[in-house]
Steps between C-alpha positions, in 0.01 A plus 500: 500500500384754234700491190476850263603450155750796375449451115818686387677412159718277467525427861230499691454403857316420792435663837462260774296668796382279836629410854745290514636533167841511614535120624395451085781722400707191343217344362359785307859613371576144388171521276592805381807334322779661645848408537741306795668829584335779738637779662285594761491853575379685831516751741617444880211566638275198295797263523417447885119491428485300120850417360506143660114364363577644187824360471391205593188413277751562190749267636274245566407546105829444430620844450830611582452830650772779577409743840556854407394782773579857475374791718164507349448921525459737204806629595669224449299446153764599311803399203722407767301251683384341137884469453563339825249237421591476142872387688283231742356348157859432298653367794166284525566394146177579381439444123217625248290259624455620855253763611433687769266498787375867650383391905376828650342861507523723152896589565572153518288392121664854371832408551516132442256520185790752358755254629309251250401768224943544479695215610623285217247769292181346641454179680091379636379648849213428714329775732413367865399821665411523866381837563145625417707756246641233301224283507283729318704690327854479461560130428250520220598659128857476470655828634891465655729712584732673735479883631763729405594821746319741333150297406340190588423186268745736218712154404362161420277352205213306447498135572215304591522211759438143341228421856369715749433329849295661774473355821232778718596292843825699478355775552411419842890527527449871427542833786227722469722747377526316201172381477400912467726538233408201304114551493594847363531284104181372630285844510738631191310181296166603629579859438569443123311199422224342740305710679291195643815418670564876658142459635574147689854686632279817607245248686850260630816672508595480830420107461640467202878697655446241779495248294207387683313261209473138441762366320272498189405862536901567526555284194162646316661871549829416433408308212271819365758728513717240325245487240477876432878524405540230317228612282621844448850338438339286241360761306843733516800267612775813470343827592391622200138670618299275679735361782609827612156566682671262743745787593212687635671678841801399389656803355492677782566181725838422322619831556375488864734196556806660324462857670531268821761259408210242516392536851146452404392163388397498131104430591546776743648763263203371282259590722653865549512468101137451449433837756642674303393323124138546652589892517643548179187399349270686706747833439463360130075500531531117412408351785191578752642634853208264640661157393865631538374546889402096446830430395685743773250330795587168397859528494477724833344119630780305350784753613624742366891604649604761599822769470455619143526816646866460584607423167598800258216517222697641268689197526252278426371716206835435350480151561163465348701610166722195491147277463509214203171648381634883446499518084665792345587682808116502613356320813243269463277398746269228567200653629090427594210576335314288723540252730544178299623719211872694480619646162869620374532883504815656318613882592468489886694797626775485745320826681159216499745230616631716767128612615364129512868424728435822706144366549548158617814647727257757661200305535708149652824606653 
């Protein structure tokens, strides 16, 4: 087991990575000093695959642990699930000395981190994510929150998780479909930050997507990627420069999941995000057309979906307006200089918006 140190004040935390960190899960919350009560949140899905391990290693450390599932989409990512569960945890009798557990994909940590960012004003949480999405990214650096029906991620707050706890056999658990999506934060952290690591994915994608490594290689990757975000969250915890270069394809992403009432998978509107990023900047003379066709090929390896063309661009456009980064009525967009390096770029028109859109529409259906 790899243990990264997240050196955040006044709370900082560690990220547990290896296989077969689950069956620890009691054990390393016990150490981390937290209290009797635990409301264990997941999705439907993980409860037949996880729920009953992970329940079990905290009772057998003397935990008391309360079962809460909910649909696990984005759609149901919303105020009126939170209040649902908020319900489950009075009638639990939960007090300010409980916390919360997140078991599952980035929906799942979203939704029960806000759960614990609100109820009784803040009580502890701990992230155990089980998709490649949340095990790089999402259960790291404190974002929560809920979608709203005109904008994704638009409600919640920053709270970070006392313990992070990343099991990579789960991922075995995964469908490919899922697997796609989730290596998508993968070549968005080489994109922006290691270009070492988007040469081994150019030389091992379709190894990497099949998940066809050693358990130390899986745990080494994982583990990397880990790394990279909790560094960047170190340096910026709440947005304010740095840590947005982690929303690189994500404008346009977001806005690909509302325009379709999220029937893309987050890493897979990502993906169509990064298209289109990758176009901006060439439009924008940033970026050399040469390593945007690097980027382009490689995701064309990993998989990129199809059917943007059936969604109305100027639709997304306007959804591209409701992003958390827009300042003063101006887009801003997170986009390359080269690979291993992304910059923020204020003033991006909605007519350069709509070209990049119209681009990655045309040229993958």
């Amino acid at each position: 087991m790899q243990t990264i140190a997240l050196a955040l004040e006044p709370h900082p935390y560690a990220i547990h990575v290896g296989h077969g960190v689950l069956s620890r899960l009691g054990e390393l919350c016990r150490a981390a000093g937290l209290g009797r009560q635990v409301a264990l949140i997941t999705d439907h899905t993980v409860a037949g695959l996880h729920l009953a391990p992970a329940a079990a290693s905290l009772r057998e450390a003397g935990f008391e642990v309360t079962e809460v599932r909910f649909a696990g989409t984005d759609a149901a990512k919303n105020l009126r699930t939170a209040e649902k569960i908020f319900g489950q945890l009075i009638q639990a009798g939960l007090d300010r000395t409980a916390w919360v557990l997140a078991l599952g994909g980035g929906v799942v940590g979203d939704l029960a981190g806000f759960v614990a960012a609100t109820f009784l004003r803040g009580i502890p949480f701990v992230q155990v994510p089980t998709t490649i999405v949340s095990q790089v990214d999402a259960s790291i650096g404190g974002k929560t929150g809920v979608n709203h029906a005109l904008g994704k991620n638009m409600i919640g707050a920053f709270h970070q998780p006392r313990l992070v706890c990343i099991d990579t056999a789960l991922l075995h658990t995964l469908p490919r479909r899922e697997l796609v999506a989730g290596m998508a934060e993968v070549v968005k952290h080489a994109l922006i930050r290691d270009p070492e690591l988007f040469a081994f994915l150019e030389r091992h994608i379709e190894q990497v997507v099949g998940l066809e490594l050693d358990p130390d290689e899986l745990d080494w990757l994982i583990a990397g990627n880990a790394r990279i975000k909790a560094e960047v969250v170190a340096a910026d915890e709440k947005e304010g420069e740095l840590r947005a270069i982690l929303n690189y394809g994500h404008t346009i992403g977001h806005a690909i999941e509302s325009a379709s009432q999220y029937g893309y998978l987050h890493g897979e509107a990502v993906i169509l995000g990064m298209v289109g990023a990758g176009e901006l900047a060439v439009q924008r003379g940033m970026w050399d057309p040469v390593e945007r066709e690097r980027q382009d090929l490689l995701l064309v390896r990993l998989g990129i979906p199809s059917g943007l063309s059936r969604l109305n661009t100027d639709l997304i456009v306007e959804r591209t307006r409701a992003d958390k980064k827009r300042l003063e009525g101006r887009h801003r967009f997170v986009l390359p200089r080269r690979i291993g390096q992304v910059e923020i770029v204020d003033g991006v028109s909605d007519a350069q918006v709509r070209a990049a859109v119209e681009y990655v529409q045309t040229r993958h259906p």
